[in-house]
C-alpha positions in Angstrom: 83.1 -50.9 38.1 81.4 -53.0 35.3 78.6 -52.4 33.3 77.5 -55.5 35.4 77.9 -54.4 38.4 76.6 -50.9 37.8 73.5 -52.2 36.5 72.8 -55.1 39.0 73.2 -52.7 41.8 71.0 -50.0 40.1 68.4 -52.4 39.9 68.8 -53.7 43.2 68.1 -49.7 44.6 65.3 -49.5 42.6 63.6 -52.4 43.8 64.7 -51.4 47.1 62.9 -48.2 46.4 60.3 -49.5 45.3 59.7 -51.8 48.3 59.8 -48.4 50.7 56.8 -47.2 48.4 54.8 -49.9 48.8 55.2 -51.6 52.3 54.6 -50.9 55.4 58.3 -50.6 57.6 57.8 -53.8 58.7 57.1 -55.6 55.8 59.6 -53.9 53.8 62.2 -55.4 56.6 61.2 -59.0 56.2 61.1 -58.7 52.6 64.7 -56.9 52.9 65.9 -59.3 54.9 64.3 -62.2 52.6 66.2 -60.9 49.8 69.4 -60.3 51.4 68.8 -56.7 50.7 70.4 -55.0 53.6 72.7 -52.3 53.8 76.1 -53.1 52.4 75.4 -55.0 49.4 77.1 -52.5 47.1 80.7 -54.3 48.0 79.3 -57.6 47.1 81.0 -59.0 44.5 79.4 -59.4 41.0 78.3 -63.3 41.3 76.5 -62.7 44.6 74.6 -59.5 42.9 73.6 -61.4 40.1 72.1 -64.0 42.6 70.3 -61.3 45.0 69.1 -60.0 41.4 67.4 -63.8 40.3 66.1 -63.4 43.8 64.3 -60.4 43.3 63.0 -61.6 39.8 62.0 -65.1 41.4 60.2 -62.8 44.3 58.4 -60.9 41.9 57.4 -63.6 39.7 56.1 -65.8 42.4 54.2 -63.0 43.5 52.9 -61.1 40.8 49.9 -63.0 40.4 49.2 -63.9 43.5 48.4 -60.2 44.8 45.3 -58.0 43.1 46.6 -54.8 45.7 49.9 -53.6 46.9 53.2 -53.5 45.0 53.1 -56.4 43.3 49.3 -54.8 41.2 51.7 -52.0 40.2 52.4 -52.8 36.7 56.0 -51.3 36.8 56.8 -54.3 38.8 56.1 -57.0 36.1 58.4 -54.6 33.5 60.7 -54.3 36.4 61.1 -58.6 36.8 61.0 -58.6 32.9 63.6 -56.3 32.1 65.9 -57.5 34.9 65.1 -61.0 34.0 66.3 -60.2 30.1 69.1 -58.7 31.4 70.3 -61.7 34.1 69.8 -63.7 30.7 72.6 -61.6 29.1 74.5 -62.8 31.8 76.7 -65.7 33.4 78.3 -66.8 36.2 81.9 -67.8 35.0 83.4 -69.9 38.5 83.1 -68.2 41.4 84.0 -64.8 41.0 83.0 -63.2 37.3 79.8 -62.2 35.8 80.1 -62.5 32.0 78.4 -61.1 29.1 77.5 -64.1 27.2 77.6 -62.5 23.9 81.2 -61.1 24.7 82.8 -64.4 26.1 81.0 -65.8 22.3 83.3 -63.3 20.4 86.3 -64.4 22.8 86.0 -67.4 22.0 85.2 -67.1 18.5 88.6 -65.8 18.0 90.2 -68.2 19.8 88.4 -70.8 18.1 89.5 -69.4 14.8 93.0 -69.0 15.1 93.2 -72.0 16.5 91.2 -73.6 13.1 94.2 -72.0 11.4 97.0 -73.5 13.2 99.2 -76.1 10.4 97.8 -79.8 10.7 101.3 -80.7 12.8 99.8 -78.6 15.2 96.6 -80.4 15.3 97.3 -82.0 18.7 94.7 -83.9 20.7 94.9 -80.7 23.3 93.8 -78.4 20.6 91.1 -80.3 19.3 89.6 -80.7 23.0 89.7 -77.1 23.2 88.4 -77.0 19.9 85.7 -79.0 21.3 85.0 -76.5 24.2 84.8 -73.9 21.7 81.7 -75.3 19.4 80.0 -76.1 22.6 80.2 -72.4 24.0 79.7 -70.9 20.4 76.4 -73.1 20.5 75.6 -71.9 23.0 76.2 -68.3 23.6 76.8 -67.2 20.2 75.1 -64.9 18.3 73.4 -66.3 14.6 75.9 -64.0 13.3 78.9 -65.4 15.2 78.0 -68.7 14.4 77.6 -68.4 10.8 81.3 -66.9 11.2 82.5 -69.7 12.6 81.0 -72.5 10.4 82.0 -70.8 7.4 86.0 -70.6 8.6 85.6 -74.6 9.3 84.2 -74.7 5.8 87.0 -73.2 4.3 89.8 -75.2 5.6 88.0 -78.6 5.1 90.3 -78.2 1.3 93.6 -78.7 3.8 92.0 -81.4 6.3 88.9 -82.8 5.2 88.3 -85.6 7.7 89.6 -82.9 10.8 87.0 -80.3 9.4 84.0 -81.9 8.5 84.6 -84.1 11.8 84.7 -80.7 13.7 81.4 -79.4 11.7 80.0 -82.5 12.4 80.2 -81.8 16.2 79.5 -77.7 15.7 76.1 -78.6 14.4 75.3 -81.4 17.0 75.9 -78.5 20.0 74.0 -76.0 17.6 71.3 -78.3 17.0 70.9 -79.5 21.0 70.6 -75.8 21.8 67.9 -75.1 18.9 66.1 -78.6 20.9 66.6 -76.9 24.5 65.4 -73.6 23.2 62.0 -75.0 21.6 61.8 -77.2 25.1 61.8 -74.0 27.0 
């Protein structure tokens, strides 16, 4: 079981919990049903838990202020929706069947993108630069400040043995880098 999994489905008990507290039997049913919180969800796999999860952080969020009584005044709840919302944004769907840590698939692809940097100009093909390509979007993206710097400074290094390759490859790096800074002061 993944850290994922083990996490998403400890939350989901919780919040189940959390719902017997506070709601009557019959509310706690619709809300169970709403939520797609009946029995048997421990099987799911870890892209539909991470979608009940966003559902119970989009429930509490559009309720939290709405109600001045029940579970939703309880203050636990809003650090409940925040710390599961944090954690969801730790988190993404990868296709249709993997949960992944974004910070982890950055350091994949980090070294990827690095030995790949490395490979003789011969090698160079258009394949490899595509990929390349892929890489300084995701490293944009989903890597850390620390990863990044990584990164830019192993370009920098072999601009001596390709300049136009290299700086062209920088050039692109720092265009995803700086559309994520854009989308991140948007938000």
């Amino acid at each position: 079981m993944t850290i994922f999994t083990e996490t998403a489905l400890k939350a989901i008990c919780d919040y189940r919990q959390l719902l017997k507290r506070y709601l009557n039997p019959i509310q706690r049913d619709s809300k169970l049903e709403e939520l797609n919180l009946k029995n048997g969800f421990t099987h799911y796999p870890d892209t539909k838990l991470f979608r009940i999860a966003q559902n119970i952080v989009t429930d509490i969020e559009r309720n939290l202020g709405n109600h001045s009584q029940g579970y939703y005044a309880y203050s636990g709840v809003r650090k409940f929706g925040e710390y599961l919302k944090d954690f969801l944004n730790e988190h993404e769907v990868e296709g249709e069947a993997e949960v992944v840590h974004r910070t982890q698939k950055a350091s994949r692809i980090l070294l990827e993108a690095i030995q790949l940097i490395n490979l003789p100009k011969e090698r160079l093909t258009p394949a490899t630069i595509e990929k390349l390509t892929q890489c300084n979007e995701i490293l944009a993206s989903f890597g850390s400040a620390e990863q990044q710097s990584v990164y830019r400074e192993a370009i920098e290094r072999m601009r001596e043995r390709n300049e136009v390759f290299y700086s062209s490859l920088l050039r692109n790096f720092l265009a995803h880098r700086a559309s994520e800074d854009l989308s991140e002061c948007a938000e």
